[in-house]
Every structure is written in structure tokens, then in C-alpha cells.
N, C-alpha and C positions, 0 to 999 in steps of 0.2 A: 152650326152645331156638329153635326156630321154624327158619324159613330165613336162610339163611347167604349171604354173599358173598364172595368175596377181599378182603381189605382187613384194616387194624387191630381190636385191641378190647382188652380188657381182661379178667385171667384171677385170678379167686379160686381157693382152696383150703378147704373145706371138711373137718372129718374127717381133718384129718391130722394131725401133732405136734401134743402140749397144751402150752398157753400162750397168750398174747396174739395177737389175730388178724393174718394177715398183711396189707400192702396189694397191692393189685391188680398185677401184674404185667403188661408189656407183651405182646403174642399175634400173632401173624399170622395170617388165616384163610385156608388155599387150600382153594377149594372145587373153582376150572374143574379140568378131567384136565391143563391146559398147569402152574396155579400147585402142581398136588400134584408130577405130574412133576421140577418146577424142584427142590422141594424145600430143602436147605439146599444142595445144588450149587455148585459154585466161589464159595464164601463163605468167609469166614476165622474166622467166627464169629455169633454171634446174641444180641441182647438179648430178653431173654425168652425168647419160644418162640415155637414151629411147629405150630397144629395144622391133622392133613391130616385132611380128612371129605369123602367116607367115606373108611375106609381101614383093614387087617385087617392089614398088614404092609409094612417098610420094608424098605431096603437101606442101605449106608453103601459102595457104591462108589463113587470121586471124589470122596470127603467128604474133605475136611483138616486133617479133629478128629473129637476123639470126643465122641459124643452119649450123652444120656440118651434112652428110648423108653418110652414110657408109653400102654401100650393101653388106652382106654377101650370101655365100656360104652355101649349108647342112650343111659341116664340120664348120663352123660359121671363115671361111676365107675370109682376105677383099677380093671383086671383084676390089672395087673402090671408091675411098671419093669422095664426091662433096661440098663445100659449096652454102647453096640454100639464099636466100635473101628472106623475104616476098612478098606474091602473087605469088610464081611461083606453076607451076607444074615440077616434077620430071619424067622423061621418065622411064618406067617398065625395068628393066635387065633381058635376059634370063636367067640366072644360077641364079639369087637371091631369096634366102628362107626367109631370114629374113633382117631386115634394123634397124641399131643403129642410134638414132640421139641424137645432142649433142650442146652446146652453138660453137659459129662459134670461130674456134681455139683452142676448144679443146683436136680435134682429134691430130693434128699435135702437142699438147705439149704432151701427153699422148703414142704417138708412133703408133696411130691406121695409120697402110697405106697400101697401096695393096699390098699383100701378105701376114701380117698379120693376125695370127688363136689368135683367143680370145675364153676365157673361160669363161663361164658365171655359175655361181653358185646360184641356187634360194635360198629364203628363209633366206637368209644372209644379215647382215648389218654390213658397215662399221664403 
């Protein structure tokens, strides 16, 4: 994993659905407290994904969609997806270091689910 910076990269799946492997998905990384804050905020939507590190728990207020929420592990393993709807808050997970979020549906097309170890690559674009 190493150190991280805000910026692009590139997001494998690992351990999810059987079949043919997927290709790399586009990622955002917020690492500063300004780019996790910002979060998906007055956005209309996202390609790819959002992952926030660190980070044990989101919220989905002033969101304008709804997201998929995927707490990972250190090893960046799912804990657990949840899809959140606008206005909720998301309850903190013990084990969760970091948290991908994603347009609602498309973790489950993608193969993100618990047990699932994903690879995140900074600095990379799809």
C-alpha cells in the first residue's frame, strides 16, 4: 500500500465474483482531512470511485445520489458494503481503515463484496 496522496489511481478487485478477471477501475484517492471532507459533495455523480483513508465511517448528507459504501480493512479487505441513500449517517466499523464509495450498484456489478481484497494503485489512470 505504502503512502498515499490525493490524486488518481487505479482500483482492482480481487476475491470477488468467479469468472474472468475485471479491468482496473478508475479511483480517486483523498487522503488530506480538506479532500475526505469534500468527499462526493455537490457532485452529480462519480466514475469509478472514492476511496477516503483513513476513514471508519461516512455520511450521505447533501449527497444527490445514492452511493454504495464499502468499509475496508488495513489489508484493504471488504469488512462489508452497505448502500446509503441521501441524509443518512453511516455507523463507524471497528476494523475499518479505509472506506470506498461508489454510485449505488456499482459495487455489486464490479464484484466489490465481503471478503473481497482490492488493490489500489495511485497515480494511475484508466
Amino acid at each position: 500500500m505504502g503512502r498515499w496522496a490525493d490524486g488518481p489511481g487505479t482500483l482492482t478487485v480481487e476475491g470477488g465474483r468467479p469468472g474472468p478477471a475485471r479491468p482496473p477501475v478508475p479511483v480517486e484517492i483523498a487522503v488530506s482531512t480538506r479532500a475526505r471532507t469534500r468527499g462526493l459533495l455537490g457532485r452529480d455523480g462519480i466514475t469509478g470511485a472514492l476511496l477516503l483513508t483513513p476513514a471508519s465511517s461516512v455520511h450521505t448528507f447533501g449527497m444527490r445520489f445514492a452511493i454504495d459504501v464499502a468499509y475496508l480493512d488495513r489489508g484493504l479487505r471488504v469488512i462489508t458494503v452497505r448502500r446509503m441513500p441521501p441524509g443518512r449517517l453511516g455507523l463507524p466499523r471497528l476494523r475499518a481503515r479505509h472506506v470506498l464509495e461508489a454510485e449505488a450498484g456499482a459495487m455489486e456489478g464490479g464484484g466489490v463484496r465481503a471478503g473481497a481484497v482490492l488493490r489500489v494503485r495511485a497515480g494511475e489512470r484508466t
